[in-house]
C-alpha positions in Angstrom: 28.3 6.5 3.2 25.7 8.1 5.8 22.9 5.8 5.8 19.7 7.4 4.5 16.6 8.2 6.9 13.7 6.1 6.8 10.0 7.2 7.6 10.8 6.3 11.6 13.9 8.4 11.3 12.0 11.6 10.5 9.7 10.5 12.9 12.2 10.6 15.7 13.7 14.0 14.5 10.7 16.1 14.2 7.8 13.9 16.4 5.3 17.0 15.6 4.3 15.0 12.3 2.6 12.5 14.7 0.6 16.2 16.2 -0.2 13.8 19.5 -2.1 11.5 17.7 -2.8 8.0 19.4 -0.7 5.6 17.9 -2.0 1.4 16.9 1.4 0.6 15.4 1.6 -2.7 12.9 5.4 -3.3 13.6 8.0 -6.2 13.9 11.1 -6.5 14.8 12.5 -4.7 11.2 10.7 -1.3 12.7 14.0 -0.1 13.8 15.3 3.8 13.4 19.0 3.7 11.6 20.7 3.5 14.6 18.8 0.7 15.5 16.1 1.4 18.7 12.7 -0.3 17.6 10.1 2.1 16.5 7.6 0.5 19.3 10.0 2.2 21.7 10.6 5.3 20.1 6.7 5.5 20.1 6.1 4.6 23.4 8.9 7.5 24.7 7.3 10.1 22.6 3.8 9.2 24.7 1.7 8.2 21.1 1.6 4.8 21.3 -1.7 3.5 22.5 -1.3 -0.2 20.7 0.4 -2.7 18.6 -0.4 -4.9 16.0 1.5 -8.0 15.1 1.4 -9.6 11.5 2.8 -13.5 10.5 5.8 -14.0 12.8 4.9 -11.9 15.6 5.6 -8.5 16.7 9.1 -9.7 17.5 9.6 -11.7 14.8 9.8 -14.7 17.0 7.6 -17.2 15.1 7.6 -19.4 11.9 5.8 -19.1 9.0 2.1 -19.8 9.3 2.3 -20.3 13.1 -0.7 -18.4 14.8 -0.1 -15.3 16.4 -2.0 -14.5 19.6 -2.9 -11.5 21.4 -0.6 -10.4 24.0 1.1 -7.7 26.3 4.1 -6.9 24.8 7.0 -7.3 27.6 9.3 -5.1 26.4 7.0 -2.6 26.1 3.8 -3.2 28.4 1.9 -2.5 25.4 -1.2 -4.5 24.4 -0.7 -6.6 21.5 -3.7 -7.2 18.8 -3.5 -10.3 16.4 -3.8 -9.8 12.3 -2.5 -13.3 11.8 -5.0 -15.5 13.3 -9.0 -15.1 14.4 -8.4 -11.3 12.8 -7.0 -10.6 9.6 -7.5 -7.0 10.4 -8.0 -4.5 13.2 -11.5 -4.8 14.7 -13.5 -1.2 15.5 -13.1 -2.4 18.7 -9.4 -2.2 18.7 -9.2 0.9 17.3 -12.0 2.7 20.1 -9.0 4.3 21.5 -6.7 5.2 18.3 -5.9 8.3 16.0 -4.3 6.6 13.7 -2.9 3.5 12.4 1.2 3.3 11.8 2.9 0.5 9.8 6.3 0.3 9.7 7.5 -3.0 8.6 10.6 -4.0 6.4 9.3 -5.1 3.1 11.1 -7.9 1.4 9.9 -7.0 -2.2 7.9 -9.7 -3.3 4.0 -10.0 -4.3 4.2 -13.2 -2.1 4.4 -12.3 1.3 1.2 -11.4 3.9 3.1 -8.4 5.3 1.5 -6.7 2.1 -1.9 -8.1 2.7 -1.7 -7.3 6.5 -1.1 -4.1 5.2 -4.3 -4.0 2.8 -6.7 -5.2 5.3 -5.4 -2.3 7.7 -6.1 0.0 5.2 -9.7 -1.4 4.8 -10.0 -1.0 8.7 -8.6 2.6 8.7 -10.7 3.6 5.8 -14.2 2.3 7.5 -13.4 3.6 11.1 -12.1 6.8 9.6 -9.1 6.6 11.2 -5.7 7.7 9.4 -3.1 5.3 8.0 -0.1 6.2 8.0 3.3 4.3 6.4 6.7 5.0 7.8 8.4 4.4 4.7 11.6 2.1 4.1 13.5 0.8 1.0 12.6 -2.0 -1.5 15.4 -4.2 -0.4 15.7 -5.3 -4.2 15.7 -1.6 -5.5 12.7 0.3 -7.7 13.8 0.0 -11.0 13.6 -3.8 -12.3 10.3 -5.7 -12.3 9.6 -9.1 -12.6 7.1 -11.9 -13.1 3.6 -12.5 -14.1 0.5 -10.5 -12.7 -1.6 -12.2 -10.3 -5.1 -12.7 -11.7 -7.7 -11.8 -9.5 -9.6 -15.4 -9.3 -6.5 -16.5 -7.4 -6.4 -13.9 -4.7 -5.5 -14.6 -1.5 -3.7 -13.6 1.6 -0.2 -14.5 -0.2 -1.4 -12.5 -3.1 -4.4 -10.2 -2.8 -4.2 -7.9 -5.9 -2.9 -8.4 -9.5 0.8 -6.8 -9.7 3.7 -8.8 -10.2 5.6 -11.3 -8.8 8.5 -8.4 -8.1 6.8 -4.9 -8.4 10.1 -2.5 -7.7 8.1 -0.2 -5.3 8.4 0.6 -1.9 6.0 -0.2 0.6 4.6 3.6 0.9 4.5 3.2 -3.0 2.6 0.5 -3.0 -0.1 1.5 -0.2 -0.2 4.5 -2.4 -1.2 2.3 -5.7 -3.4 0.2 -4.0 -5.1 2.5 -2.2 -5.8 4.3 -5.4 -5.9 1.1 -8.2 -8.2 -0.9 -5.7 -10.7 1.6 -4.5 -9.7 1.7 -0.4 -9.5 5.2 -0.2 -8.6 5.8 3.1 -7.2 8.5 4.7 -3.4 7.3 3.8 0.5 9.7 4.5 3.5 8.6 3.7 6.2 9.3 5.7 8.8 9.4 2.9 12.5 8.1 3.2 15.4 11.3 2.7 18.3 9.6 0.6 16.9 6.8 -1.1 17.0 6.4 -4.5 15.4 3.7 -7.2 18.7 1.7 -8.1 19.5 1.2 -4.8 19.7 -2.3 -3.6 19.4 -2.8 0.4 23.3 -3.0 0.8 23.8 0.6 -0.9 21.7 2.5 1.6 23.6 2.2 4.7 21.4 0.2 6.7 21.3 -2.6 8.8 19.4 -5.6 7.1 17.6 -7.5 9.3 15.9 -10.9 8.1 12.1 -9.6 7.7 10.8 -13.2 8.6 12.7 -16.1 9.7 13.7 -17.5 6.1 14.8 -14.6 4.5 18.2 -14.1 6.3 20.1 -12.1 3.6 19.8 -10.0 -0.2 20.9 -13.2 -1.8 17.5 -15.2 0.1 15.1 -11.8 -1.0 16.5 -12.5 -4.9 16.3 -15.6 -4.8 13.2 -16.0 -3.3 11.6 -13.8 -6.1 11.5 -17.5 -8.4 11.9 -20.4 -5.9 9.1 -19.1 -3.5 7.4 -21.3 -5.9 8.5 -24.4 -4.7 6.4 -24.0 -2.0 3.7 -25.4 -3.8 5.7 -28.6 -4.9 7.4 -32.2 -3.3 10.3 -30.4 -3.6 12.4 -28.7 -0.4 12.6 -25.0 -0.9 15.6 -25.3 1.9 13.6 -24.3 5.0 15.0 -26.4 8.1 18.3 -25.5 6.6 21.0 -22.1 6.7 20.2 -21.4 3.2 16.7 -21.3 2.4 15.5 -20.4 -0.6 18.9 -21.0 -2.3 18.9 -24.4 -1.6 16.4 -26.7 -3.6 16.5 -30.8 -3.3 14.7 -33.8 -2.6 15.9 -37.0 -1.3 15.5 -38.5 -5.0 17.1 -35.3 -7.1 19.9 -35.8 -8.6 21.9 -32.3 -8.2 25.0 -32.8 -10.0 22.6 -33.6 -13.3 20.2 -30.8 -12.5 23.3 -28.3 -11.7 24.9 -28.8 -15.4 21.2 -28.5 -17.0 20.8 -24.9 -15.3 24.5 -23.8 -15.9 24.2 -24.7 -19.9 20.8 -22.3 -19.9 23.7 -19.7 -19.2 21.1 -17.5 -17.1 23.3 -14.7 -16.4 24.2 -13.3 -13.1 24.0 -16.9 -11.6 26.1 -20.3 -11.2 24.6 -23.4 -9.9 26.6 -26.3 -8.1 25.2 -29.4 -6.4 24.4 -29.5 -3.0 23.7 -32.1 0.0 21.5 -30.9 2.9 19.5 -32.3 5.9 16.1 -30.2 6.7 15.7 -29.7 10.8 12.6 -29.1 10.2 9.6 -28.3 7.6 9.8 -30.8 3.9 11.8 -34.2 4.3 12.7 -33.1 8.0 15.6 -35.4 9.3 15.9 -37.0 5.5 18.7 -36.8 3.2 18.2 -34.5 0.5 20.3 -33.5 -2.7 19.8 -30.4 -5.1 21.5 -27.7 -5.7 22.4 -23.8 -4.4 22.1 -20.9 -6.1 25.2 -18.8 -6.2 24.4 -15.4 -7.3 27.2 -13.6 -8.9 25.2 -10.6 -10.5 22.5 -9.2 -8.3 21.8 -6.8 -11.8 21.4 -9.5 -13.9 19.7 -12.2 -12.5 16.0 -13.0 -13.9 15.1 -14.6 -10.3 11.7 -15.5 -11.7 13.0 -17.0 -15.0 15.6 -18.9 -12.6 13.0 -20.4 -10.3 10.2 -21.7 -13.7 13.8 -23.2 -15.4 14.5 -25.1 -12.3 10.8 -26.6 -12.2 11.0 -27.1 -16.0 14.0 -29.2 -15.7 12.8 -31.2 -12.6 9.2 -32.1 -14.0 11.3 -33.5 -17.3 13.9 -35.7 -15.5 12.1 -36.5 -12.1 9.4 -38.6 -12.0 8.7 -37.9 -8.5 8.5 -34.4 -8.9 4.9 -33.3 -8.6 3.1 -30.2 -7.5 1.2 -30.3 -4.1 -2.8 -30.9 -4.1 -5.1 -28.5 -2.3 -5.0 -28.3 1.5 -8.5 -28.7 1.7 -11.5 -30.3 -0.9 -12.6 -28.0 -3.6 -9.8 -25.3 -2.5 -7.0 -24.1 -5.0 -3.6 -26.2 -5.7 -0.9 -24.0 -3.3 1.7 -24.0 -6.5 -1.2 -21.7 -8.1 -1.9 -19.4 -5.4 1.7 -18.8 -5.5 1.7 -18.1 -9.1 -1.7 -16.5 -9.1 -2.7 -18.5 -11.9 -3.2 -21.6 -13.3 -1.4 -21.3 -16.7 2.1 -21.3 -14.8 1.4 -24.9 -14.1 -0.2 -26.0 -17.0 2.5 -24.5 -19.5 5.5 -26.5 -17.1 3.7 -29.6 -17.9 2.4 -29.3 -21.2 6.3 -27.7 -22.6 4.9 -24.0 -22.7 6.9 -21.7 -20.8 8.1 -19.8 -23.4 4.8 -18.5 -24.5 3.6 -18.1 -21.2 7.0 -16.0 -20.1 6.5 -13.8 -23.0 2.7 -13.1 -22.3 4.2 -12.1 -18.5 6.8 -9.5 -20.1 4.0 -8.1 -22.0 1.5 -7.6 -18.9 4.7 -6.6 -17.1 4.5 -3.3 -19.7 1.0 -2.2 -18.7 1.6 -2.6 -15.1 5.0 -0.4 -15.5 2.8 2.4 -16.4 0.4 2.3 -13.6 3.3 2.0 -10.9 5.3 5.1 -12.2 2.5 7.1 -11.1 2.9 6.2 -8.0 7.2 7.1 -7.9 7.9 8.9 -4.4 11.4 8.7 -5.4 
């Protein structure tokens, strides 16, 4: 199969649909063309590139989650690096004295969880009050544009892991999405999308040709970006969601779990498109570093089938019955909001784990899930 072309692609073919403009590109090390030369290069050869912009991880991908990101001279490129992941969640007017227009081109991992999308947003906001172009160099929902998933955030937990209310798995590329949000949540700036040529909405990342490369550290493979769709939320619990380890996000445990228990729970709920088995890991770094843990691994068999957020509120379900140790993290900080809740972007998540109401809860989700399918198809580039 010929891979398809992504927004960089068509950029590389036919560079007059930059027309000279000066370039502040919000890249990482995922902005690659299909034959793999970074999009920061193919800028700089084609004489736009005036700037980068690094989001969580770095423009090279280079750090872990939540370290800092610092400006910098790029040394591959000799290109001055701004920060949107530390003193500066967005461009600065200062930054962008010298720019035309502002390029993203990062891999999307297809989550609502994940502050490439609110780096993203913000950049928006800074194009739209300079008056400065944004435009998105398109690339494929790793997890397809057909299926949807999980509840809507509510907009009293906003944050930079969630900043507007669409689900947990929204099934929309990431020039789809600018697209909605630009319209949905009144940015209005001055926003192209530089479409793919190939892709199509059923198309998992495997079926399009391409190279995947991890988009952060802990998302190595498809399986992690499924996966990660329900057990991102153990994040906000005592429980390790496998980082330190070669399988995070498919790996969940705790020095006092008991896996082979919690394993035959899960595989009686006869979830389909998934098996669990138990599972004995050592974190090198991140929860319980250097401890013991036992859990279990999720071994998905269906990627068509799987309800990954169904998955991930069944596991918590059956660990706050049988654990006593299980709990869900406090705040970081006095007065701030529970992590587990930013995460779920709400409150009622939690509160229907521990009070036995899930089921109502996951039926209120599917039914919020209908309103927002409307609004999304109107945003279908493919």
């Amino acid at each position: 199969m010929k891979p398809i072309l992504c927004g960089i692609d068509r950029i590389e073919a036919d560079p007059k649909i930059l027309k000279n403009q000066k370039v502040g590109l919000i890249t990482n090390h995922t902005g690659v063309s299909r034959e793999l030369d970074s999009t920061i290069d193919i800028l700089k050869e084609s004489g736009n590139l005036v700037c980068l912009f690094a989001p969580e991880h770095g423009v090279r991908g280079e750090l872990q989650a939540g370290a800092a990101v610092s400006d910098s001279v790029d040394r591959n490129s000799g290109v001055k690096v701004y920060s949107l992941y530390g003193k500066n969640r967005k461009p600065t007017e200062a930054m962008l004295r010298d720019v035309d227009a502002l390029v993203y081109d990062i891999q999307d991992v297809g989550a609502r969880y994940y502050t490439y999308l609110s780096t993203m947003a913000c950049s928006m906001e800074a194009a739209k009050d300079a008056k400065k172009k944004f435009m998105v160099l398109d690339r494929p929902n790793p997890l397809g544009g057909v299926q949807t998933e999980g509840d809507i955030l509510n907009s009293e937990f906003t944050s930079f892991i969630g900043r507007y209310p669409i689900p947990a798995r929204y099934g929309l590329t990431t020039g789809e999405l600018a697209g909605l949000i630009n319209c949905e949540f009144g940015i209005g700036c001055d926003l192209e999308v530089v479409k793919m040529d190939g892709w199509k909405r059923d198309m998992y990342f495997e079926e399009t040709g391409l190279d995947f490369l991890p988009p952060s550290p802990n998302i190595p493979t498809l399986d992690t970006a499924l996966a990660y769709i329900g057990t991102c939320l153990f994040e906000g619990t005592n429980v390790s969601e496998g980082r330190g380890t070669t399988q995070p996000f498919l790996m969940i445990g705790a020095p006092w779990m008991n896996g082979i228990q919690t394993a035959r729970e899960l595989n009686h709920l006869n979830l389909p498109g998934v098996k669990f088995c138990p599972c004995y890991f050592t974190p090198t770094f991140s929860k319980y570093e250097g401890e013991h843990c036992e859990g279990i691994r999720i071994q998905i068999r269906d990627k068509y089938r799987i309800p990954s957020f169904r998955m991930g509120v069944a596991i918590l379900c059956i660990l706050h019955e049988n654990d006593e140790e299980f709990s869900f993290l406090p705040p970081y900080k006095a007065g701030g909001t529970a992590p587990f809740d930013l995460l779920a972007g709400t409150k009622e998540l939690k509160a229907a784990i521990q009070n036995g109401g899930v089921n109502s809860f996951l039926e209120d989700a599917d039914s919020h899930l209908a309103g927002f399918e409307k609004i999304r198809q109107k945003y279908f580039l493919y």
